[in-house]
N, C-alpha and C positions, 0 to 999 in steps of 0.2 A: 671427388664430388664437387659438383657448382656451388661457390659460397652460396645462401639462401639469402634472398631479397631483403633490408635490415624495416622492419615493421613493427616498431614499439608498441608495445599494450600498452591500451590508456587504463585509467583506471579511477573508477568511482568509490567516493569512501563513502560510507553509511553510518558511520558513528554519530552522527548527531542528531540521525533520524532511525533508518530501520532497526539500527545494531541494539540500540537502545529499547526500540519499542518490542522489539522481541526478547529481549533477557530482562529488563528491568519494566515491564509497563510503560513504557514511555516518561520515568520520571527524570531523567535528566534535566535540570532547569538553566535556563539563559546563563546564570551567573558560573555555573561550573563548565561553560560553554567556553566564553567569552575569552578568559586567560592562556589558552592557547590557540585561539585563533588565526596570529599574525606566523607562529609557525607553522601550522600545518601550510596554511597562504605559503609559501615558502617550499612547501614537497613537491608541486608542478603535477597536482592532480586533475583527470579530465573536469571532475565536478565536484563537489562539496553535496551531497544529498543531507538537507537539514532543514523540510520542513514535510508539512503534509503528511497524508499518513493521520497517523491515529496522533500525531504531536498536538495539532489545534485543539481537540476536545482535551485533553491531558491538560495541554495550559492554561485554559481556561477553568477547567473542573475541578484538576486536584494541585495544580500549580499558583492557582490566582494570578499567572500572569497572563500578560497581552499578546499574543501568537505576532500579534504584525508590529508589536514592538523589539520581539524576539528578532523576528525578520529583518529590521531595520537594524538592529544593533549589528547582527553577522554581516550585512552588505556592507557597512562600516569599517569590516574588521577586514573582511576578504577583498583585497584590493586585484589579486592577479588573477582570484579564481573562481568558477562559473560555479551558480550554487541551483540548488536543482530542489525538484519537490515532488509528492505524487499525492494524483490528484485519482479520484474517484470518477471520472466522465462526467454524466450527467448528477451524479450521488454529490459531485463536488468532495466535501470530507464528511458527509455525513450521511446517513443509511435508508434516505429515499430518493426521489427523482425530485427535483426542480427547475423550478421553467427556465427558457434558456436564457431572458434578461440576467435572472441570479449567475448563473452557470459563465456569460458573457462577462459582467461587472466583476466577477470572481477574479477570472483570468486576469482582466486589465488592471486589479488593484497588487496582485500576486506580483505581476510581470514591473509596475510602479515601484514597487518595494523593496524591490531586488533579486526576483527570481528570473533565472536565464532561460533554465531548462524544466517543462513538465512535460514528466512522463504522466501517462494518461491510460487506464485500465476499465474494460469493464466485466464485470462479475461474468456475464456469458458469451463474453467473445463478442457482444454484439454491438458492430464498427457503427451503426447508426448512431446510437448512446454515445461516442465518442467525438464524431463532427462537430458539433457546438464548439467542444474546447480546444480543438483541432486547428476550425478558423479563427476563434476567437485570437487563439494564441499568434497564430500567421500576422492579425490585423496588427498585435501591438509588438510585432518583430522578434519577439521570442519564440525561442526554439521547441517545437512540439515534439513528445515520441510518444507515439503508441504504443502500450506496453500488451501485448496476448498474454493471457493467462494460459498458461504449459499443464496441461492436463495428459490422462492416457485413457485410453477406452475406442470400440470401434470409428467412432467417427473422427480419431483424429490421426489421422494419416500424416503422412509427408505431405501427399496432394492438399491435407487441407490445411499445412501450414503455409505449403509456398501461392497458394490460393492466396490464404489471408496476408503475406506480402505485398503479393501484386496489388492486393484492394487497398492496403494502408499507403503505399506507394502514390495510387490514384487519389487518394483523401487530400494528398498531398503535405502529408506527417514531412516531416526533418529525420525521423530515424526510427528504427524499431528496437522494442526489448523482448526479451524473451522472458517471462514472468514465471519464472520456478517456485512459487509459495512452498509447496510442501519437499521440493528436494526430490523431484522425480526423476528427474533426466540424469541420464548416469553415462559415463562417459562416451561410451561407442554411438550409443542414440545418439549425442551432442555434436561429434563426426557429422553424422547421416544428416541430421537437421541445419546445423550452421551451414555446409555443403551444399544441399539443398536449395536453403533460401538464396543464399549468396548467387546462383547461377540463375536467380529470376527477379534480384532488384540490388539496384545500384546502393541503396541507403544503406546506411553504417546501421550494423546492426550490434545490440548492445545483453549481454547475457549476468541476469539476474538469480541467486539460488538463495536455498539455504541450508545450514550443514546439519540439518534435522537426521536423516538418512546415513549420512557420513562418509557423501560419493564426492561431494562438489567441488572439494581443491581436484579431482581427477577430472572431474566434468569441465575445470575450468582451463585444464592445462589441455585437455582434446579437441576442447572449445576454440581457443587457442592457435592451435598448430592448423584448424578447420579456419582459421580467415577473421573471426567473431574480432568487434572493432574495438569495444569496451567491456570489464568485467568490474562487478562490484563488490567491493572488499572492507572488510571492520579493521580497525587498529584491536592488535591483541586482548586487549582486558576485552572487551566487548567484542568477541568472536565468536567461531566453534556454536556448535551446540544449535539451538535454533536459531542463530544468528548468520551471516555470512564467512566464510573464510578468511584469514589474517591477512591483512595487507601488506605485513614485513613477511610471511613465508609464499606469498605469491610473486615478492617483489624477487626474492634471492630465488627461485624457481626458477624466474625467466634472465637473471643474470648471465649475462655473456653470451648469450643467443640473439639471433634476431629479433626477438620480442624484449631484448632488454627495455625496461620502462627507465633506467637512467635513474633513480628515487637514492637519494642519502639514506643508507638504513641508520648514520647516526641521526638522523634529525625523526626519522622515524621511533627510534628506540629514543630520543627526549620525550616525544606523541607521547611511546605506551607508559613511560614513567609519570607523566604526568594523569592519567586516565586509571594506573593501575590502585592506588588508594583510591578509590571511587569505586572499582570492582569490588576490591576488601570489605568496604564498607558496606556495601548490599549484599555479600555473603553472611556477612555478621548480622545485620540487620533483619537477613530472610526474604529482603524487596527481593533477591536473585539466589534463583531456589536452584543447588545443584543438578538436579535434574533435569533441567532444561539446557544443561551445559555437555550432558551425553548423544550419546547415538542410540534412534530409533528406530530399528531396521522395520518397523510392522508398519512403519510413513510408505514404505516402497509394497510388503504385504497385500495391506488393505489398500491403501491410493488416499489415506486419508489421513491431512495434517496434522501435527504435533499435536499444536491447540484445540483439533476440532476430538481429536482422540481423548484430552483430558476433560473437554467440557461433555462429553460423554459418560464417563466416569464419574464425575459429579452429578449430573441428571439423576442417574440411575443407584447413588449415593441419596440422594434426596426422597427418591423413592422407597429405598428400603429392596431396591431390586439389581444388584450388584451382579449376582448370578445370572442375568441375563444380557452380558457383555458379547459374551461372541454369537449369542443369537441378534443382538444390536447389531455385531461390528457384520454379519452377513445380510441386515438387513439393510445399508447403507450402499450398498451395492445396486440394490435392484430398485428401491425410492428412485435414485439419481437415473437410473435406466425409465424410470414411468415419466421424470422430471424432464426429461430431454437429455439428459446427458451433459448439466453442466460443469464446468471448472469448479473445484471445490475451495473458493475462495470467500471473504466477507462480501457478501451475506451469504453465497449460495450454498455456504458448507454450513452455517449455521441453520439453514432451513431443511436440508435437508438432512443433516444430525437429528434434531429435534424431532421430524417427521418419524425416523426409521424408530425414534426410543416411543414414541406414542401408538405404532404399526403393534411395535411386540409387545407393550403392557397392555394395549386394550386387546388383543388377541385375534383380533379382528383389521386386516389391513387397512387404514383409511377410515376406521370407524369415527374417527375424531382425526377432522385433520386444522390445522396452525391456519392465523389468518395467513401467513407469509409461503403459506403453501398454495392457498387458494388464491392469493395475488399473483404468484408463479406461474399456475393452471390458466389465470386469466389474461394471462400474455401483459401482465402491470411491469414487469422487469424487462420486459423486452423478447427475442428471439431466440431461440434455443436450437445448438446445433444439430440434432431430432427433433421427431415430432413428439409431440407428450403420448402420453399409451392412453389412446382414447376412452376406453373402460374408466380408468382412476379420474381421468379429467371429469367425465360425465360423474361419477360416483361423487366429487367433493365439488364442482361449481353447476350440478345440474341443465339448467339448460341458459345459462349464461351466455353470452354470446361471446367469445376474448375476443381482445383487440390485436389488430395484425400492422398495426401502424405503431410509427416509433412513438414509445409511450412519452415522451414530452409534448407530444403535438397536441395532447389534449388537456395541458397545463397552463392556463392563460398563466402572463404576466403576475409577475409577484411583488417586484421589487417597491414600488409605488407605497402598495398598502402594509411592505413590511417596513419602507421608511418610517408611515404615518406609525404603525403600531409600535414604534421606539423611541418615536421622536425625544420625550423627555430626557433620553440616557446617550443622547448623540456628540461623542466629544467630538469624534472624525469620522471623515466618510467609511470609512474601515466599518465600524461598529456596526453598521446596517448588516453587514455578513456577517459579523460573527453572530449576530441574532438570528439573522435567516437560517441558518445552520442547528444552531440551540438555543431557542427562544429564553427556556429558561433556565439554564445555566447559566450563559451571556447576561441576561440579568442579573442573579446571584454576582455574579462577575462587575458587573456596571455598579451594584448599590456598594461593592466591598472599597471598587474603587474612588467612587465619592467618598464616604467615610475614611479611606487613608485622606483624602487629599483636607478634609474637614480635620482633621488632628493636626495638620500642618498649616491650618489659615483657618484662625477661629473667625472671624471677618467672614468668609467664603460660607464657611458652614453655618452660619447666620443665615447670611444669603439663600442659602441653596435651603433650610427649613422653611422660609418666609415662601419659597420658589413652589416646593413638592411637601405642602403640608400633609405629614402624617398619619 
């Protein structure tokens, strides 16, 4: 047999961002970062993924620290290696749309700071919502990838994968991800689709999961052998579970094969020794609740994520209506069918969770339906890979007219008046975004950090009372 062509898998690690924000809330902070920085720098990974994501609101909210201080200190530390982030499209990191000055100035202070690589998502596939940071990203020579959210249901085919190839191709992205949130794609599908795409665009494409399900180290090795350019993986203690797969058992997987990645598993087993009292700790503590470290086959079932399954369970916990779970878990099915058919990702799985648990306690379909339902009906999110089922559109926005343009186009400029509305709390240009993003957290945030700097410079905090009287 003909040796096989020698094609190392690259390999992205998520510990500092996803691994994290999926088992422990996103609390890992800067400082338990930091001290292993210069080795991992040292593993010869494709990218470092360590920022974006749910990390900016964590840092700010429950961390008190500075997300673009964080980001400065790792570009500091990672000398050899490209550090990556993900970004929300138009949402930027936060859970509405923003005009594209914000969305533009995002990208260029991101890409400033030391990010290489952002991956780029939108909740419903919808590549318009994604252009802004697309070119923005091209303008400041940082590397763009479009990430698809990987969903299942009739309208998404092969055709409409290697469809949205070509289109991300044309947008003129740097690369593509395949966005497995809830751990759908299960091996043989992974074949068919990396297969697929690969024979209608040139760009490296790059496959993201998660081991909710408990298919994805298989999905990743079929993935794999199908051509797929990068896969993204957790160092041990922060693996498994709702997380990504282990970085040391995907490394020794593809040892001595063509896809060898070449990786020291000793310097990798330094990584998990040094990470693994930090798991401990959060076991002890309850921040990383066992459960979330299992396999959920009802993820593949239903088609509906870990988290969007437990914050189901709590709803209907609050209610006092626990017994109507599997009439819930089958009415999430057919919401998502009137909704268009989107990816059930943030937000779209939380509106339409929400939607299906209000369907079945008021008895009545749609008798009450969520603002975030009726923003959805009125084309506020964007485009949807169906059409909404006319009936429930008319039933919850009456004779509304929705919008069929890409919903930024009708967001004038922002940046201007959210400079003026911060001014007083302005150390660096940075600050204006994290305000734009969380007006008032980022406050809580800006008054905590005067007051440290006021206990370090009684002078200063003289100053700054005589400045912002009281």
């Amino acid at each position: 047999m003909a040796e096989l062509e020698k094609k190392p898998i690259k390999i992205t690690e998520t510990i500092l961002r996803d691994a994290h924000q999926s088992l422990i809330a996103t609390r890992m902070t800067t400082e338990q970062m930091l001290p292993i920085v210069e080795k991992m720098d040292q593993v010869g990974y494709h990218s470092v993924e360590c920022w974006g994501g749910a990390t900016f609101d964590a840092s700010l909210r429950f961390l008190k620290e500075d997300p673009w201080e964080r980001l400065r200190k790792l570009r500091d530390g990672f000398k050899n290696t490209k550090l990556q982030m993900l970004f929300r499209g138009q949402n930027i990191l936060g859970y509405h749309q923003y005009a594209d000055d914000v969305v533009e100035y995002f990208v260029q202070k991101s890409i400033a700071n030391g990010i290489d690589i952002i991956r780029i998502f939108d909740c419903l596939n919808d590549l318009r919502n994604l252009q802004t940071a697309v070119n923005a990203s091209r303008k400041e020579n940082g590397h763009s990838q479009v990430a698809l959210s990987y969903t299942l249901g009739d309208a998404y085919t092969l055709e409409y994968w290697t469809e949205m190839a070509k289109r991300i191709e044309d947008m003129g992205a740097d690369s593509i991800c395949i966005k497995d949130m809830a751990g759908l794609l299960v091996p043989y599908k992974a074949t068919e689709l990396i297969t697929a795409m690969k024979e209608v665009t040139t760009l490296p494409i790059q496959l993201h999961t998660h081991y909710t399900s408990g298919v994805a180290s298989m999905t990743y090795l079929k993935a794999v052998e199908a051509g797929v350019d990068v896969i993204d993986t957790a160092m041990s203690p922060f693996s498994m579970g709702t997380s990504q797969p282990a970085t040391e058992v995907m490394v020794e997987t593809f040892k001595g094969t063509p896809y060898d990645t070449g990786f020291d598993q000793n310097l990798l087993a330094e990584i998990a020794d040094y990470f693994r009292p930090m798991q401990e700790e959060a076991l002890k503590t309850g921040l990383l609740n066992p459960k979330v470290m299992g396999v959920n086959i009802k993820t593949l079932l239903y088609q509906v994520p870990g988290g969007m399954l437990s914050n189901l369970v709590s709803q209907l916990k609050e209610q006092g209506a626990e017994d109507k779970y599997y009439e819930v878990l089958n009415e999430v099915p057919r919401v998502r069918k009137d909704l268009g058919e989107p990816p059930l990702v943030t937000p779209s799985s939380q509106i339409v969770g929400t939607q299906s648990v209000f369907n079945v306690l008021m008895g009545e379909r749609y008798k009450m339906a969520t603002a975030e339902t009726k923003a959805v009906l009125r084309g506020e999110y964007g485009a949807t890979v169906k059409p909404f089922d006319p009936e429930v559109q008319k039933k919850v926005i009456g004779d509304v007219e929705p919008i069929t343009c890409r919903p930024a186009d009708l967001i004038p400029p922002e940046l201007e008046k959210l400079e003026a509305e911060m001014a007083q709390w302005k150390e660096q240009d940075e600050d204006v975004l994290s305000y734009a993003l969380f007006p008032q957290v980022a406050v809580e945030f800006f008054k905590d950090r005067e007051a440290k700097k006021s206990k370090i410079d009684p002078k200063a905090a003289d100053m700054e009372n005589k400045a912002y009287p009281v």
